[in-house]
C-alpha positions in Angstrom: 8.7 5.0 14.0 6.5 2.1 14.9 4.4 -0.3 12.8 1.1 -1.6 13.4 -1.2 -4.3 11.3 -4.9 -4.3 12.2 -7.9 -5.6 10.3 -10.4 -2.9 9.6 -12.9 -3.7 13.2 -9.6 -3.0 15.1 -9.4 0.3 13.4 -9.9 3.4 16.0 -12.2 6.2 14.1 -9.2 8.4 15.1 -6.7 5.4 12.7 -9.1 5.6 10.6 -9.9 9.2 10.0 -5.8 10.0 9.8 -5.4 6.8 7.3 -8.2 8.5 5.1 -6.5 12.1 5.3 -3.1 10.4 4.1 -4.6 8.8 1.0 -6.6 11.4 -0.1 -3.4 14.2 0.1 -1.1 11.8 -1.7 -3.5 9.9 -4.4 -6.1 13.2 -4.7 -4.2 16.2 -3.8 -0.7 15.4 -4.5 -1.3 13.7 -7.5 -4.2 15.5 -8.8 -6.2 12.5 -9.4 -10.0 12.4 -8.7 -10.9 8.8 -8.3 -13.1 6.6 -6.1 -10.6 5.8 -2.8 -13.5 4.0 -0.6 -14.2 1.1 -2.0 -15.4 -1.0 -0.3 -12.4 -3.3 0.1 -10.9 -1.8 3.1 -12.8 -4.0 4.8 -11.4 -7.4 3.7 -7.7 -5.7 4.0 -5.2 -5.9 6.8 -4.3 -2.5 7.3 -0.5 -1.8 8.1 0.9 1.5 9.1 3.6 3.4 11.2 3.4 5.7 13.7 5.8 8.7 14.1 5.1 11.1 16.8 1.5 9.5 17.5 0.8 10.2 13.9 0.4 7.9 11.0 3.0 8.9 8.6 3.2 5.5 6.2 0.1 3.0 5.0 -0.5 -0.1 3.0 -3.4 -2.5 2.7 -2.7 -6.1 2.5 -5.1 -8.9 1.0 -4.9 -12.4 1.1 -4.3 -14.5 -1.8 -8.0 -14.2 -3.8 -9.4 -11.1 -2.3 -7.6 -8.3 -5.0 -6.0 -10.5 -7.1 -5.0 -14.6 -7.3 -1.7 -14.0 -5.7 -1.6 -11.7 -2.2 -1.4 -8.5 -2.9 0.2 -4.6 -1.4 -1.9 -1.7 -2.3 -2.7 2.0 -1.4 0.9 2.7 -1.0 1.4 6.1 0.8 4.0 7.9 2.9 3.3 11.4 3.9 5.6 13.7 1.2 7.8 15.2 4.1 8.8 11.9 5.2 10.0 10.7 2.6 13.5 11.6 2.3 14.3 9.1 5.3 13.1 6.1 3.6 10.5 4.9 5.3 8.5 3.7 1.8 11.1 1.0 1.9 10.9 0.0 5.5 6.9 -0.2 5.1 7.5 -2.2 1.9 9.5 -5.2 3.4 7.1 -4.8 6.9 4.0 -5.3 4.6 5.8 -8.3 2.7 6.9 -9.8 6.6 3.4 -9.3 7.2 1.6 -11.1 4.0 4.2 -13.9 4.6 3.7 -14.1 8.4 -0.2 -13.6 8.1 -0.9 -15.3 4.7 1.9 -18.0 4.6 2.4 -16.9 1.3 5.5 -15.2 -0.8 3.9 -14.6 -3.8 2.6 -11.3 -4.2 1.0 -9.3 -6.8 0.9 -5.3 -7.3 -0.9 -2.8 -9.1 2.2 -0.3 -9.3 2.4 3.4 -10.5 5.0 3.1 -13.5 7.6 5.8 -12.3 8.1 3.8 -8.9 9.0 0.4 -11.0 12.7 1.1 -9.7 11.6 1.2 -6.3 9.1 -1.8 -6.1 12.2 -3.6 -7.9 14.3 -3.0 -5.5 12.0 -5.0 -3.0 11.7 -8.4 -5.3 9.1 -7.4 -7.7 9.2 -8.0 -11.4 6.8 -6.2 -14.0 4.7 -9.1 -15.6 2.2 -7.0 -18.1 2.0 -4.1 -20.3 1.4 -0.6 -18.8 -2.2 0.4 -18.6 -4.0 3.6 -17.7 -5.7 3.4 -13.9 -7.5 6.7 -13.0 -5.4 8.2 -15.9 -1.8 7.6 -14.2 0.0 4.6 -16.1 0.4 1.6 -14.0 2.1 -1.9 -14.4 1.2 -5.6 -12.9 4.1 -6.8 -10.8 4.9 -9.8 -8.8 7.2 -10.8 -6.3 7.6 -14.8 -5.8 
């Protein structure tokens, strides 16, 4: 598996179109949630995903401190379902933090995280800092890692 961080000019369609695929079968399909993906802040993230077989198996955006939240922030979270089981959600986890560190100068970080994966966002630093709240009807909590 190998990582790459572009911002969204440096995009190929072909990145592109296989990034899009990704989050709508995990966010839409796999989680039977209709709800607006393209908005329009793709193109202030940095866009880090691995490659497995030439195909893009694991994604995250990245934003700098003030473009999603006051802090830096990790969003769209996605690894394709049958990769999984070899833990690559926790190597793209700590390669997006590198990344907002290395590219932001910056360890605080702010998330927006689906409430049945606080373990696993716990296990990479971040603490829950607000109630849970409904986003696109799946319960969420604000975390941040500092």
């Amino acid at each position: 598996m190998e990582f790459f961080i572009k911002n969204f000019q440096d995009l190929t369609v072909q990145e592109l179109y296989e990034i899009l695929q990704l989050r709508s079968e995990i966010f839409v399909v796999e989680q039977n949630c209709v709800y607006q993906d393209l908005d329009f802040k793709d193109q202030k993230a940095l866009h880090v995903f691995a490659k497995k077989n030439n195909k893009i198996i694991a994604y995250t955006r990245i934003f700098k401190p003030g473009d999603y939240f006051k802090e830096s922030s990790i969003g769209r979270v996605v690894v394709n379902q049958a990769q999984r089981k070899f833990g690559y959600g926790h190597d793209l986890m700590k390669f997006s933090i590198d990344c907002i560190q290395q590219q932001f100068n910056t360890s605080k970080i702010t998330i927006s995280a689906q409430v049945y994966l606080t373990k696993f966002y716990q296990s990479h630093g971040f603490n829950q800092v607000g109630e849970m709240y409904l986003e696109d009807g799946i319960p969420h909590i604000e975390m941040l890692r500092l």
